[in-house]
Structure formats: structure tokens, C-alpha cells
Backbone as XML, in Angstrom:
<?xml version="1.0"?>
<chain id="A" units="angstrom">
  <residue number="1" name="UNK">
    <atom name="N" x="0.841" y="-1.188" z="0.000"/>
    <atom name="CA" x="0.000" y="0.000" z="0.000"/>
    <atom name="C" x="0.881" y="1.245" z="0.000"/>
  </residue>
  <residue number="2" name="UNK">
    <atom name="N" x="0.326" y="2.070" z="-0.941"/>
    <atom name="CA" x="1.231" y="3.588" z="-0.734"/>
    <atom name="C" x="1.372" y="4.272" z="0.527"/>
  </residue>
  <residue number="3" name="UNK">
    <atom name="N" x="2.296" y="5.177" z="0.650"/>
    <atom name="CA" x="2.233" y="6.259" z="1.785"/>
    <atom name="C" x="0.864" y="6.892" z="1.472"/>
  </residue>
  <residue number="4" name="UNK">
    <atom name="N" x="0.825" y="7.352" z="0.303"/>
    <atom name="CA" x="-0.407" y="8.696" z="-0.670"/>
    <atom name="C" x="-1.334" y="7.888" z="-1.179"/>
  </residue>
  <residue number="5" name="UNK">
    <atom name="N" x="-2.278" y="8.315" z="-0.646"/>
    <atom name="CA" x="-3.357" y="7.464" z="-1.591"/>
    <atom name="C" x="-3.159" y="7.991" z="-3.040"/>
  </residue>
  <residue number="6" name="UNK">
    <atom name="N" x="-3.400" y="9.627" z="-3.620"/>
    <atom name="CA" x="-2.586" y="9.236" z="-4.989"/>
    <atom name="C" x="-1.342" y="11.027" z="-4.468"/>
  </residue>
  <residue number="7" name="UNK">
    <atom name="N" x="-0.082" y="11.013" z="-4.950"/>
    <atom name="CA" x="0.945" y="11.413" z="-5.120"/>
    <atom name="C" x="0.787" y="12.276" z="-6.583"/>
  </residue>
  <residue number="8" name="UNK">
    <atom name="N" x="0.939" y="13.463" z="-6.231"/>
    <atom name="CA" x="1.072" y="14.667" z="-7.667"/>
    <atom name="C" x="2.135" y="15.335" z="-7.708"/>
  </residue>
  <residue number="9" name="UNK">
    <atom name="N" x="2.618" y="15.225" z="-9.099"/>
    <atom name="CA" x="4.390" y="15.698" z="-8.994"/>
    <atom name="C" x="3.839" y="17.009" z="-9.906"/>
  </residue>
  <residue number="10" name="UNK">
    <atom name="N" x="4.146" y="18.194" z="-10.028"/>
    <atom name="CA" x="4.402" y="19.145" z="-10.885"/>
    <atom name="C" x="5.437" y="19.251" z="-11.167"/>
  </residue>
  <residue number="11" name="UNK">
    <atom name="N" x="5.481" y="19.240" z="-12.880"/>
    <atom name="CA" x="7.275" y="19.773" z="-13.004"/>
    <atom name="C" x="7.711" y="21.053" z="-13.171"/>
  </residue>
  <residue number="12" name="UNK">
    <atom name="N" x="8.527" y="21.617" z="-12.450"/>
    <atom name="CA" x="8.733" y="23.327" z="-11.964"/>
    <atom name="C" x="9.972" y="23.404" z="-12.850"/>
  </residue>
  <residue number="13" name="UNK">
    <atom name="N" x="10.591" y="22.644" z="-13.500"/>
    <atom name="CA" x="12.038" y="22.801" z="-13.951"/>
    <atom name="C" x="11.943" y="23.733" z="-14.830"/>
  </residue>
  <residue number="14" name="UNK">
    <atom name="N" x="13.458" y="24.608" z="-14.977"/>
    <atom name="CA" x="13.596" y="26.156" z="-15.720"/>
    <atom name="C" x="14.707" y="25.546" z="-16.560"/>
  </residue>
  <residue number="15" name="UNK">
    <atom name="N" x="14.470" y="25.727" z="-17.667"/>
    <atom name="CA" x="15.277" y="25.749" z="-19.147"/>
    <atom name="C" x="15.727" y="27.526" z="-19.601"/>
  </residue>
  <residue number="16" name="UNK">
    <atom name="N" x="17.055" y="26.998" z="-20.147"/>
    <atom name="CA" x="17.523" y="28.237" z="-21.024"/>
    <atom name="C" x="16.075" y="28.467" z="-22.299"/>
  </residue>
  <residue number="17" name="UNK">
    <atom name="N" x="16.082" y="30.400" z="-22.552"/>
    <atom name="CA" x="14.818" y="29.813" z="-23.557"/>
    <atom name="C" x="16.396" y="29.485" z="-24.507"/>
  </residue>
  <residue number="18" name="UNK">
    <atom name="N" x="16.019" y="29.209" z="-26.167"/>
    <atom name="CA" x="14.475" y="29.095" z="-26.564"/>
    <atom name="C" x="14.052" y="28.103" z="-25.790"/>
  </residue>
  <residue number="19" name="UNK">
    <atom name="N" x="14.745" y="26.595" z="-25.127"/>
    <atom name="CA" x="13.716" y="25.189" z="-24.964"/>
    <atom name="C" x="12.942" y="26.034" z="-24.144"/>
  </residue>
  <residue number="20" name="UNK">
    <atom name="N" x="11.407" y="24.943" z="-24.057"/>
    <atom name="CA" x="10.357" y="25.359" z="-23.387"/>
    <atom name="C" x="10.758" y="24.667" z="-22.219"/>
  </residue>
  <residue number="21" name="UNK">
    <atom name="N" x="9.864" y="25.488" z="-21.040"/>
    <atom name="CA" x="10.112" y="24.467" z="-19.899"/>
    <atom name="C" x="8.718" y="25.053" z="-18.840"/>
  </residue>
  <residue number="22" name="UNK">
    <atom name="N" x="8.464" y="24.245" z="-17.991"/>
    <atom name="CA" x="7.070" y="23.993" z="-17.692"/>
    <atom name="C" x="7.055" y="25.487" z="-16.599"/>
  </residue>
  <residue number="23" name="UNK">
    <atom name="N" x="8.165" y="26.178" z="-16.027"/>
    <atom name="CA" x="7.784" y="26.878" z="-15.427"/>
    <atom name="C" x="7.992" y="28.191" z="-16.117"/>
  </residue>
  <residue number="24" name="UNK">
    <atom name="N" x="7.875" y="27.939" z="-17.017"/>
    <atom name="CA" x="7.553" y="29.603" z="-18.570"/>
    <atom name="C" x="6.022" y="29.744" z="-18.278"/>
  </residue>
  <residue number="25" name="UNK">
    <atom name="N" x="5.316" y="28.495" z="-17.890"/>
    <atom name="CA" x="3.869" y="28.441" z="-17.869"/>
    <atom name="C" x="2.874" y="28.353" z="-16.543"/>
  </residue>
  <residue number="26" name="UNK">
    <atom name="N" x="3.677" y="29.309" z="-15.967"/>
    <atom name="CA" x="2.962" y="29.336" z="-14.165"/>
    <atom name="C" x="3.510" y="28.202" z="-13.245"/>
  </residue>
  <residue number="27" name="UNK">
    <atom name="N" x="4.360" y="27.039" z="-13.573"/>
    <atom name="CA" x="4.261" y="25.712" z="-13.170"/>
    <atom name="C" x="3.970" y="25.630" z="-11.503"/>
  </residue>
  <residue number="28" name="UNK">
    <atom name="N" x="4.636" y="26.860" z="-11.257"/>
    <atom name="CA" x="5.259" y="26.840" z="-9.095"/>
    <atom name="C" x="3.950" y="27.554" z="-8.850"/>
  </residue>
  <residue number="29" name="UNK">
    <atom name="N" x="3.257" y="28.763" z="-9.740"/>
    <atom name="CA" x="1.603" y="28.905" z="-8.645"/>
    <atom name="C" x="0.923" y="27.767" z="-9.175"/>
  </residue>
  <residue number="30" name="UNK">
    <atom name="N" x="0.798" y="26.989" z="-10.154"/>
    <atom name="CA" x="-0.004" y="25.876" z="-9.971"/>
    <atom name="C" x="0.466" y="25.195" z="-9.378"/>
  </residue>
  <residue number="31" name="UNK">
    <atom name="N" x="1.676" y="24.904" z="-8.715"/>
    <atom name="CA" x="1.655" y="24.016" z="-7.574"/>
    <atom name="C" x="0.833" y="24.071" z="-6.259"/>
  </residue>
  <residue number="32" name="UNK">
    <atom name="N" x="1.361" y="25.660" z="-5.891"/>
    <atom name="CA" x="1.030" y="26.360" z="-4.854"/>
    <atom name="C" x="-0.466" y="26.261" z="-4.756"/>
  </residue>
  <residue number="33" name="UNK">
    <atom name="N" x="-0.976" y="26.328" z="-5.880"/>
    <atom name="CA" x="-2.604" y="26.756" z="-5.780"/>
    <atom name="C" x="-3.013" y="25.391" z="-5.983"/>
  </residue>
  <residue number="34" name="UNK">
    <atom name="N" x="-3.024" y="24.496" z="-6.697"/>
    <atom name="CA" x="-3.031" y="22.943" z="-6.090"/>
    <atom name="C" x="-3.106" y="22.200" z="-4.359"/>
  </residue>
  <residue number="35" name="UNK">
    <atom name="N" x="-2.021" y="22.640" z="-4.356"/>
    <atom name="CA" x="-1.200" y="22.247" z="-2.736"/>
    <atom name="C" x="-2.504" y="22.577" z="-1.906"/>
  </residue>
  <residue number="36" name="UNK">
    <atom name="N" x="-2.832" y="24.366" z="-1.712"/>
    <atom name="CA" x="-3.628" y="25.464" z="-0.763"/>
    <atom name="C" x="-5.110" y="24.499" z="-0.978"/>
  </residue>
  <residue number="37" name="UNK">
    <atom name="N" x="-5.287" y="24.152" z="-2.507"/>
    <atom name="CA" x="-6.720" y="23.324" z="-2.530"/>
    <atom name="C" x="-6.904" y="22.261" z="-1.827"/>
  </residue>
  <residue number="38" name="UNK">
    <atom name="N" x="-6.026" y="21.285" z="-2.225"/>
    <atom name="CA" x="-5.792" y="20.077" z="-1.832"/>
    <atom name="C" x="-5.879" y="20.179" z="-0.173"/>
  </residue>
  <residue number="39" name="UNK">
    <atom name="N" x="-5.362" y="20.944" z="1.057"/>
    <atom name="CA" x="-5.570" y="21.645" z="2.434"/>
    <atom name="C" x="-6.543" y="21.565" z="2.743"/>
  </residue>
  <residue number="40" name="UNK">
    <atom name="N" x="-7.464" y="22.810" z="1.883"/>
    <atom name="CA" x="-8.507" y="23.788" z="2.060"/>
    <atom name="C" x="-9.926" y="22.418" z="1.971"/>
  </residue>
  <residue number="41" name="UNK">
    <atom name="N" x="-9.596" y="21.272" z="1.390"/>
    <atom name="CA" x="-10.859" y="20.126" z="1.012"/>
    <atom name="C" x="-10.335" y="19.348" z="1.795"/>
  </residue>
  <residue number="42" name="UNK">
    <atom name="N" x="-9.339" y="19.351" z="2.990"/>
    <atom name="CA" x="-9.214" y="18.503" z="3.677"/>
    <atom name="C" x="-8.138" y="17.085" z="3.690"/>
  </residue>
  <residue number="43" name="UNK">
    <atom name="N" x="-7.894" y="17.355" z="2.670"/>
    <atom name="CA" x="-7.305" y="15.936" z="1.868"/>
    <atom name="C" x="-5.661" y="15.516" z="2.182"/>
  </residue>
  <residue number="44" name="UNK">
    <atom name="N" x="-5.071" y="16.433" z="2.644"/>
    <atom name="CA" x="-3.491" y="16.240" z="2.734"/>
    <atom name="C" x="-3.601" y="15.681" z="3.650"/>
  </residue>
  <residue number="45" name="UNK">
    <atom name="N" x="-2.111" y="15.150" z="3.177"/>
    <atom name="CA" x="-1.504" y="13.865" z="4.485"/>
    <atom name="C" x="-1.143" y="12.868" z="4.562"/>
  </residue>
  <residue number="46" name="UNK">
    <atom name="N" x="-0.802" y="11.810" z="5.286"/>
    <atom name="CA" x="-0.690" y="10.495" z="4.768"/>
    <atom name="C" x="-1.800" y="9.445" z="4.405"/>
  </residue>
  <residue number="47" name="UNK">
    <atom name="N" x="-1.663" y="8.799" z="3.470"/>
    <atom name="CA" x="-2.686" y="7.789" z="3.240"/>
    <atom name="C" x="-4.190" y="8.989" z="2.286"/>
  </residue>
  <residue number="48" name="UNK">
    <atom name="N" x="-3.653" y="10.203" z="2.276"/>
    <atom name="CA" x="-4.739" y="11.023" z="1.513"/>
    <atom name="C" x="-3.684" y="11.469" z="0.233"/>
  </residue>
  <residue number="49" name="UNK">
    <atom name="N" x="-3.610" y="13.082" z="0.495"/>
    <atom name="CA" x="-2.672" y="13.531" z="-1.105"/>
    <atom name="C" x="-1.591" y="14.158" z="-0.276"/>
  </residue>
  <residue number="50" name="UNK">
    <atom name="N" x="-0.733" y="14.283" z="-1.277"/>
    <atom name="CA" x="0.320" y="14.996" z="-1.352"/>
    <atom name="C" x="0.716" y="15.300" z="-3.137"/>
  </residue>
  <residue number="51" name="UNK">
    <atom name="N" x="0.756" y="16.566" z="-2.816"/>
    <atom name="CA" x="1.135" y="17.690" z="-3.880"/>
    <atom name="C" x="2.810" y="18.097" z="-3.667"/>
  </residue>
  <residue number="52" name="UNK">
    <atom name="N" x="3.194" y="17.519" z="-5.240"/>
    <atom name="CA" x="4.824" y="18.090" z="-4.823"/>
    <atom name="C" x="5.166" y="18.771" z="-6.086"/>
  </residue>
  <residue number="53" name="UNK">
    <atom name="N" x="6.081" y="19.510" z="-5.697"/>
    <atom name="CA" x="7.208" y="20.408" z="-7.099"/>
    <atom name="C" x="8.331" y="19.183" z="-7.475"/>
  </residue>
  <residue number="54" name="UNK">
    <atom name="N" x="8.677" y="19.073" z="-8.788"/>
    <atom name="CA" x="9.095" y="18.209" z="-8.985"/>
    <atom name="C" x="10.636" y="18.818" z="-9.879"/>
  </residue>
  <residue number="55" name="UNK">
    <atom name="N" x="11.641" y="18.149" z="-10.083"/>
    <atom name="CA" x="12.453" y="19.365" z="-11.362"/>
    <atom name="C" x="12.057" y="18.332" z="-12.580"/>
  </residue>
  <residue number="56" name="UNK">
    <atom name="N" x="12.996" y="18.233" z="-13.101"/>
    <atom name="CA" x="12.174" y="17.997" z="-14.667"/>
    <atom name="C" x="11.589" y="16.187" z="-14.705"/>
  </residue>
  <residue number="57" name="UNK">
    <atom name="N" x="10.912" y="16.516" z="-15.677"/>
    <atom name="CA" x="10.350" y="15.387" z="-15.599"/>
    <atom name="C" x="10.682" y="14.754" z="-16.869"/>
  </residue>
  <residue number="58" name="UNK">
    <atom name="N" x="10.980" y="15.735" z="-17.619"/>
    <atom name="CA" x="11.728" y="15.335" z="-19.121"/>
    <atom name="C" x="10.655" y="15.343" z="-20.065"/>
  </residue>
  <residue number="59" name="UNK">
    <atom name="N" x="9.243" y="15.997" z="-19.940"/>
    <atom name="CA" x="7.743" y="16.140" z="-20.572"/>
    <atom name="C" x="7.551" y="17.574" z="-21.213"/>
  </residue>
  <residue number="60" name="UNK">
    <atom name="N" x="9.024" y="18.413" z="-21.248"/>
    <atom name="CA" x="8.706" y="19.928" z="-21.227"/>
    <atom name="C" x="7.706" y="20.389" z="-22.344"/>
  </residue>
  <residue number="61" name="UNK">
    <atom name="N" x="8.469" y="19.520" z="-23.679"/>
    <atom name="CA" x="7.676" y="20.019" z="-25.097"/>
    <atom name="C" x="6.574" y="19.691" z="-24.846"/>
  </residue>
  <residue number="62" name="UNK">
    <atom name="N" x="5.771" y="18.787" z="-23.725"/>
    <atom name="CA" x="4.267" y="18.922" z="-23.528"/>
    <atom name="C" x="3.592" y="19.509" z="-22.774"/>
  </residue>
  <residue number="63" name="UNK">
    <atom name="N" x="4.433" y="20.369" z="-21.850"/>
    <atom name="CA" x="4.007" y="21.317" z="-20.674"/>
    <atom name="C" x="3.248" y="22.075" z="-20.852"/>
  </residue>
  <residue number="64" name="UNK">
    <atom name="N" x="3.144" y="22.979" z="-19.920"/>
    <atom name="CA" x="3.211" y="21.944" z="-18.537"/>
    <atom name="C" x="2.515" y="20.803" z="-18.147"/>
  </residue>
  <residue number="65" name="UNK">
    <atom name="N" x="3.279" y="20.108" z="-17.496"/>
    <atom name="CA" x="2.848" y="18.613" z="-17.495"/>
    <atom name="C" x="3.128" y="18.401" z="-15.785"/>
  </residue>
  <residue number="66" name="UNK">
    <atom name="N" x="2.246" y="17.596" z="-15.768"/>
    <atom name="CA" x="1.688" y="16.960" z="-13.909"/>
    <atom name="C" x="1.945" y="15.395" z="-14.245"/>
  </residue>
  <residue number="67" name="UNK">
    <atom name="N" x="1.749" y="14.495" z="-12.780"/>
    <atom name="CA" x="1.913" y="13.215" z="-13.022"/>
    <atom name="C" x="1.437" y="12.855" z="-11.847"/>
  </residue>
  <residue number="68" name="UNK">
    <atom name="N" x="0.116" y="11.815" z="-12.192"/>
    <atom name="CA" x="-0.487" y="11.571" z="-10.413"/>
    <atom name="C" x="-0.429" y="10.134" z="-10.452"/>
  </residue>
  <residue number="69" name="UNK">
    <atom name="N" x="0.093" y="9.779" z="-9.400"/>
    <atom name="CA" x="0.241" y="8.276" z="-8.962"/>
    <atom name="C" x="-0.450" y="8.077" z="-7.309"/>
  </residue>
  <residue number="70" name="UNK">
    <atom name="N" x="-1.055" y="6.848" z="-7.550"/>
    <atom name="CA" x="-0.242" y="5.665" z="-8.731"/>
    <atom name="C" x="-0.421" y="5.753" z="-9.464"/>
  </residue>
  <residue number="71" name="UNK">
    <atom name="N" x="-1.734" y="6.125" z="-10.191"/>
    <atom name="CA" x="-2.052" y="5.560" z="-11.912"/>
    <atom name="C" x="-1.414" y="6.054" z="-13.030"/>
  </residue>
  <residue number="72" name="UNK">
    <atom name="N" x="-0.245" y="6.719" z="-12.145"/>
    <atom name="CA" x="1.118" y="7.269" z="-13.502"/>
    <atom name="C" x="0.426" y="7.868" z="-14.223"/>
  </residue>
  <residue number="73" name="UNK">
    <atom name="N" x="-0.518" y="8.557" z="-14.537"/>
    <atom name="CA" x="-1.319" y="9.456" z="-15.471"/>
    <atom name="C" x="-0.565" y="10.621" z="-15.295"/>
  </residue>
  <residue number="74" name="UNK">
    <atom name="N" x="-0.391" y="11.143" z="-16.497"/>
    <atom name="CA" x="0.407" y="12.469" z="-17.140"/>
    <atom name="C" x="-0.516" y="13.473" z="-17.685"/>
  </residue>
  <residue number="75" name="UNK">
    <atom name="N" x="-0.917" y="14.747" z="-17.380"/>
    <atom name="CA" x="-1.823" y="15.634" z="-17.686"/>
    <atom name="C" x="-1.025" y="17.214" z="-18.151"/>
  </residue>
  <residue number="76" name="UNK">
    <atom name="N" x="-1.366" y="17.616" z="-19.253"/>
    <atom name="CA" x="-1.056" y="19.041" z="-19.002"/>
    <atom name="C" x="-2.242" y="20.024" z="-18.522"/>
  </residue>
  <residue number="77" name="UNK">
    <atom name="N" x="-1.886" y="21.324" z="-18.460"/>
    <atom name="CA" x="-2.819" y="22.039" z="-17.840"/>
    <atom name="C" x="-2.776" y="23.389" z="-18.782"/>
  </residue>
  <residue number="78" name="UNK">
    <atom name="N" x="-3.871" y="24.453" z="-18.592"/>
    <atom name="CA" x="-3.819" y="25.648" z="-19.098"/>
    <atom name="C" x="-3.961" y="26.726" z="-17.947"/>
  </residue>
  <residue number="79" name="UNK">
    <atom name="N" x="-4.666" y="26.686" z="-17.279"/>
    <atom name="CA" x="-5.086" y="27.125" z="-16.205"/>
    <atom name="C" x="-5.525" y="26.641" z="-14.602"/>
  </residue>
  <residue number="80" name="UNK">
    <atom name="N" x="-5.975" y="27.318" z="-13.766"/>
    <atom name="CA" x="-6.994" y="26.910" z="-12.298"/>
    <atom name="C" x="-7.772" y="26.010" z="-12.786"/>
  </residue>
  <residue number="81" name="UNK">
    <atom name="N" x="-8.677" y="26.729" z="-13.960"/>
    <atom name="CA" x="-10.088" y="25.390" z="-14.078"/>
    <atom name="C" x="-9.558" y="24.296" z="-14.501"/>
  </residue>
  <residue number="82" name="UNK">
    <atom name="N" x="-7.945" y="24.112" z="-15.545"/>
    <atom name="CA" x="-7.907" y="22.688" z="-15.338"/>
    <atom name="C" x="-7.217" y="22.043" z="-14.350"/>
  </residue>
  <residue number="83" name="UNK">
    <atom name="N" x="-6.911" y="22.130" z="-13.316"/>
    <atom name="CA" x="-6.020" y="21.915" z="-12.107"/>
    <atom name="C" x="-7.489" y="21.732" z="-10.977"/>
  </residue>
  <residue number="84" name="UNK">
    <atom name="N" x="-8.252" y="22.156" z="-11.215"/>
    <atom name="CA" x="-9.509" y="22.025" z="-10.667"/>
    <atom name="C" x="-10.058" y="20.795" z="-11.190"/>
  </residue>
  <residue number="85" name="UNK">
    <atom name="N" x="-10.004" y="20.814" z="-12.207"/>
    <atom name="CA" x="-10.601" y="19.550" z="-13.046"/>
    <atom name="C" x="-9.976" y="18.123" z="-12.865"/>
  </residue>
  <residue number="86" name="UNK">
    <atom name="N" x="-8.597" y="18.330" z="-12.674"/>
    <atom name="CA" x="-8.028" y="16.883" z="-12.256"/>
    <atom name="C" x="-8.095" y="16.660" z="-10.835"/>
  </residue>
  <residue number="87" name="UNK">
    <atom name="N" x="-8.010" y="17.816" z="-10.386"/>
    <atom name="CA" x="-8.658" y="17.801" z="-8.811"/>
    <atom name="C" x="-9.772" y="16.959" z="-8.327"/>
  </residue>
  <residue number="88" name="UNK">
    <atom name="N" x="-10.843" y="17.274" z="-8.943"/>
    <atom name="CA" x="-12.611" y="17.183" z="-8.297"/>
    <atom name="C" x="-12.425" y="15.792" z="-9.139"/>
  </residue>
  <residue number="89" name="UNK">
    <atom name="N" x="-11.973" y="15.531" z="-10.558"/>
    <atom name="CA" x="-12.269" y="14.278" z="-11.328"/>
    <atom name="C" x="-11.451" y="13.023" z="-10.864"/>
  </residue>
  <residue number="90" name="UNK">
    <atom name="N" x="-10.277" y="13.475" z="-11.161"/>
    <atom name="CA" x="-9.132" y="12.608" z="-10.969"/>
    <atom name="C" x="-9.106" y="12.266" z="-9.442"/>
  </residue>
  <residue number="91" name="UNK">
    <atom name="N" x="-8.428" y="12.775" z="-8.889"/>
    <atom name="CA" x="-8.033" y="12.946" z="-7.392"/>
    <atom name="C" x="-8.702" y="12.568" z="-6.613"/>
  </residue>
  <residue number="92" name="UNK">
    <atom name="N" x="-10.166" y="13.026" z="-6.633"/>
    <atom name="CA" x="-11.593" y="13.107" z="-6.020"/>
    <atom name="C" x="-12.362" y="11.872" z="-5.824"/>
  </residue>
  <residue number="93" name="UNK">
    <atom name="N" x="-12.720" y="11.885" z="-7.188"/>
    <atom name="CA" x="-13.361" y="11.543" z="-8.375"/>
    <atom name="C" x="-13.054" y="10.132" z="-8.633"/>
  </residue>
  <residue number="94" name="UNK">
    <atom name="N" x="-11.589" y="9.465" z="-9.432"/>
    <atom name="CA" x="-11.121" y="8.514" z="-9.666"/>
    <atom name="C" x="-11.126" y="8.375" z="-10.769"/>
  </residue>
  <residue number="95" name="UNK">
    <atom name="N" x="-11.586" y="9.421" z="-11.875"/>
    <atom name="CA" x="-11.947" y="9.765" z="-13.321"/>
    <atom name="C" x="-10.942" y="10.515" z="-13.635"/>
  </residue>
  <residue number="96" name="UNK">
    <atom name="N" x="-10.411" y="9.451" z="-14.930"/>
    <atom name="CA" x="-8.970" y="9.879" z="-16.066"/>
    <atom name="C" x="-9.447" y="11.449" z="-16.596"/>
  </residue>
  <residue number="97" name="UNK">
    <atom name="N" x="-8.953" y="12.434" z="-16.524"/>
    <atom name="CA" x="-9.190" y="13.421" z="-17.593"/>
    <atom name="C" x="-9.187" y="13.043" z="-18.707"/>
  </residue>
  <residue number="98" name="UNK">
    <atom name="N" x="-9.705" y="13.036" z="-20.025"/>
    <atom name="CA" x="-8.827" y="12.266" z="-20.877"/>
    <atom name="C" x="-8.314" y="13.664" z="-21.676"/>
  </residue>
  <residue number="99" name="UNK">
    <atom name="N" x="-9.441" y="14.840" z="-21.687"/>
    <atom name="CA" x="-8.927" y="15.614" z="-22.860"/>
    <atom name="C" x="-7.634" y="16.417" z="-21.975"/>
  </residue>
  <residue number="100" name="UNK">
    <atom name="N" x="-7.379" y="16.448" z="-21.009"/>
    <atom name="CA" x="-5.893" y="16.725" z="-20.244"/>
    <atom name="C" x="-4.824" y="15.830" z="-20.433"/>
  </residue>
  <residue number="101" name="UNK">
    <atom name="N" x="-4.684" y="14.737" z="-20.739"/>
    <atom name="CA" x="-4.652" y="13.596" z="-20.803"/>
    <atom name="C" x="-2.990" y="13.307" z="-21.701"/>
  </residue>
  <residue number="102" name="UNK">
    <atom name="N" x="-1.781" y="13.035" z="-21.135"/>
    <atom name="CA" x="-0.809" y="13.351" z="-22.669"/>
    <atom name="C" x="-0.223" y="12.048" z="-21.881"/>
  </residue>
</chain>
């Protein structure tokens, strides 16, 4: 059995430009604002979630990109509402995003 019931890595890693890299695209407040949610619904801790900053994950050209385990599912994001969305679905829920989905 896990420590986390499921484990969320954000990847925060900073690239020279031109490469892209996930924190060109908010990556550390969507952590932050992840993390504060994940609190605020009660859920952190052991055997619940844990929200982490991660450095690279090696996913940049699809970034930003998340990764929730166990089910190793890889998501990018655009915004809150979709970080909300893997939140309430995924996390919550137990439902794949799919159109987040990479």
C-alpha cells in the first residue's frame, strides 16, 4: 500500500529559452494553488494527497505537465479550471481526464 493514496508531482524545472520548460507556464503557482486546494478540502496527508514540485520530468515540449500516482497518469494544464478539473475528477473523483490527458 502507498504512503499517498494518490501522489502529484508538478514539473517546476527552468530551461535556457528558446527550450520550453514547464515553469515559462505558471508551473510553481499551480503548484502552490493545487497544494492550498488540496488543504482547504481537507485531503493532505498520509494515506490522503500529497502535492509536490518536482524538477524535470523530461515532458517539457508537452508542458506543462503533472503526473499523479499511482495511476502514472500524465496531464497538461492551461489554467486553475484545469487543475480544478483533475482535482474534483481525478483525485476526487477517480476519473482519467482524458482531454488533459498526454
Amino acid at each position: 500500500m502507498s504512503y499517498y493514496r494518490h501522489h502529484v508531482f508538478f514539473c517546476c524545472n527552468e530551461r535556457d529559452p528558446p527550450e520550453r520548460c514547464c515553469a515559462n507556464n505558471d508551473a510553481l503557482a499551480m503548484q502552490k494553488y493545487a497544494k492550498q486546494r488540496i488543504k482547504a478540502l481537507g485531503m493532505s496527508g498520509p494515506d490522503r494527497v500529497r502535492i509536490n514540485k518536482a524538477g524535470c520530468l523530461d515532458r517539457c515540449e508537452e508542458g506543462p505537465v503533472i503526473v499523479v500516482y499511482p495511476e502514472e497518469v500524465w496531464y497538461t494544464y492551461v489554467d486553475k479550471d484545469d487543475i480544478d478539473e483533475i482535482i474534483d475528477r481525478h483525485v476526487i473523483g477517480g476519473e482519467i481526464v482524458e482531454r488533459l490527458r498526454i
